[in-house]
C-alpha positions as a Markdown table, in Angstrom:
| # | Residue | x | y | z |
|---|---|---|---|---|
| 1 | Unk | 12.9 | 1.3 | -7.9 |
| 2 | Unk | 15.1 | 3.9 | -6.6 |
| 3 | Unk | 12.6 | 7.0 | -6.1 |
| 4 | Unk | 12.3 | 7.9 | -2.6 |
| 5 | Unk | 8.4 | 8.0 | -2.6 |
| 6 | Unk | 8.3 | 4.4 | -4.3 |
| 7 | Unk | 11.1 | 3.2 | -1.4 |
| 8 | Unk | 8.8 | 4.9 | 1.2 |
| 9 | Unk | 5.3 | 2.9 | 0.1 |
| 10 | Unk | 7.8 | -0.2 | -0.3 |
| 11 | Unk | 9.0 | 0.7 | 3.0 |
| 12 | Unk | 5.4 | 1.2 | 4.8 |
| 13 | Unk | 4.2 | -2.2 | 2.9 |
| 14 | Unk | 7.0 | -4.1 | 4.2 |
| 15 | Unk | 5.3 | -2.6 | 8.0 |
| 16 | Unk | 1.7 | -4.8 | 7.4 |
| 17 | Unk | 2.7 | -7.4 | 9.3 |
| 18 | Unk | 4.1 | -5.7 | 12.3 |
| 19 | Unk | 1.3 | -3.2 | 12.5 |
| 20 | Unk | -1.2 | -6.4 | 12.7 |
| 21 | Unk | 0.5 | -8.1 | 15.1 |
| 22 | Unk | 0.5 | -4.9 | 17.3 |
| 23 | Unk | -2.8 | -3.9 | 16.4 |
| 24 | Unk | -4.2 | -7.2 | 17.9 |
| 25 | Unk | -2.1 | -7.6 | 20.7 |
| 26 | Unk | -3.4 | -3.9 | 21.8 |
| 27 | Unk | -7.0 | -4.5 | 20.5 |
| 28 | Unk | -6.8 | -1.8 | 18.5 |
| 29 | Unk | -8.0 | -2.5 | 15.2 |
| 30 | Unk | -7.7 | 1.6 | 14.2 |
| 31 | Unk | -4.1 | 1.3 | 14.0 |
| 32 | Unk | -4.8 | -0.8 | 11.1 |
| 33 | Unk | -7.3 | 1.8 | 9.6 |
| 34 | Unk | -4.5 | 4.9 | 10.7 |
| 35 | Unk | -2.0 | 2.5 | 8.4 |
| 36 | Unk | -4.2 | 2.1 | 5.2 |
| 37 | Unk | -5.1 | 5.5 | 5.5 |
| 38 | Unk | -1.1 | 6.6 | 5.7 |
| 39 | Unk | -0.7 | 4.0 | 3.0 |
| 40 | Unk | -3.5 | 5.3 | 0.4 |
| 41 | Unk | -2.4 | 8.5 | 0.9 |
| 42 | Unk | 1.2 | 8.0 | 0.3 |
| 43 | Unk | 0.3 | 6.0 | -3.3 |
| 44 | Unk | -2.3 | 8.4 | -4.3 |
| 45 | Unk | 1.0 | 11.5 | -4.4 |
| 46 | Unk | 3.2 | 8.8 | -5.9 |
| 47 | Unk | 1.0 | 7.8 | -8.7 |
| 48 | Unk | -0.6 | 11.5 | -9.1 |
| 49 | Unk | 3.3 | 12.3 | -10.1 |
| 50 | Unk | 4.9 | 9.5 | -11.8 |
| 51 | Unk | 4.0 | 7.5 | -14.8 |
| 52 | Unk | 3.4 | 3.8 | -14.5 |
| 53 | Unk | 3.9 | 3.1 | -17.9 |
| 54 | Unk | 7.2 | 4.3 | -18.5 |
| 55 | Unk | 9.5 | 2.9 | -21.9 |
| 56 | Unk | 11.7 | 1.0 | -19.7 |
| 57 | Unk | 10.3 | -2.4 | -19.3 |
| 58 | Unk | 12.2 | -3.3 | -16.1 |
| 59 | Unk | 10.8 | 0.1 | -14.4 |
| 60 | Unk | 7.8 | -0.1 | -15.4 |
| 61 | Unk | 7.4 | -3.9 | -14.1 |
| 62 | Unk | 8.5 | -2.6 | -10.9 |
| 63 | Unk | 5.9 | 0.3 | -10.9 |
| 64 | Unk | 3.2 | -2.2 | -11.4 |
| 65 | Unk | 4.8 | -4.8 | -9.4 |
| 66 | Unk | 4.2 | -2.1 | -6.3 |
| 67 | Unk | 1.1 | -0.6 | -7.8 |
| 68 | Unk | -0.4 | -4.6 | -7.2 |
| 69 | Unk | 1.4 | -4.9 | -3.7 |
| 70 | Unk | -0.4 | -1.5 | -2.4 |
| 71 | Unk | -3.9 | -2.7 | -3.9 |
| 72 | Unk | -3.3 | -6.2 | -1.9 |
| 73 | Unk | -2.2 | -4.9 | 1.2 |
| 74 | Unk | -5.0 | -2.7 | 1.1 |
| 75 | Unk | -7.6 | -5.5 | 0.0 |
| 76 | Unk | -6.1 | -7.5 | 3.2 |
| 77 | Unk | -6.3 | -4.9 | 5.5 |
| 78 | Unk | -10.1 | -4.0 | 5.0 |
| 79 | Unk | -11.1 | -7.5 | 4.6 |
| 80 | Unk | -9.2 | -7.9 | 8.2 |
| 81 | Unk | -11.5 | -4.9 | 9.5 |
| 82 | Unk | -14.2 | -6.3 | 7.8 |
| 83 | Unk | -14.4 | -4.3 | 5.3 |
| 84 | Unk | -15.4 | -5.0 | 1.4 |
| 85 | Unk | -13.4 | -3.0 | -1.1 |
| 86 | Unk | -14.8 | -2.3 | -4.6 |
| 87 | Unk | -13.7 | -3.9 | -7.0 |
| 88 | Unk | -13.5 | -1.0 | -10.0 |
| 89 | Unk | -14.1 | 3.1 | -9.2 |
């Protein structure tokens, strides 16, 4: 992945853990919901203008790779803020 919006949601994903940690040290569990907010919002432009399935298998394997990590880190953080997520739209 070398596209700066895919390094940006890589970069905000690799920030879960930190923004827990601080979240619960301050008691403030909307730092969590400010983060998946950020973090739907940034996926949502990337995937409105790229294509996941691309001909280049590595690429696309990476695409989906992140696609899964965003949908985790999302499931994680609403199940944290007891929150169920759907599981199809």
């Amino acid at each position: 992945l070398s596209n700066p919006r895919e390094l940006a949601i890589a970069n905000q994903l690799a920030q879960f853990r930190e923004v827990i940690d601080t979240a619960a040290r301050d008691l403030a569990p909307h730092m969590i919901a400010f983060y998946l907010k950020d973090l739907a919002g940034e996926f949502h432009g990337w995937y409105n203008a790229e294509r996941m399935l691309v001909d280049d298998a590595a690429l696309r394997d990476a695409r989906v790779a992140l696609a899964a990590a965003v949908r985790q880190t999302i499931r994680n953080g609403m199940a944290i803020l007891g929150v169920s997520c759907p599981e199809s739209m």
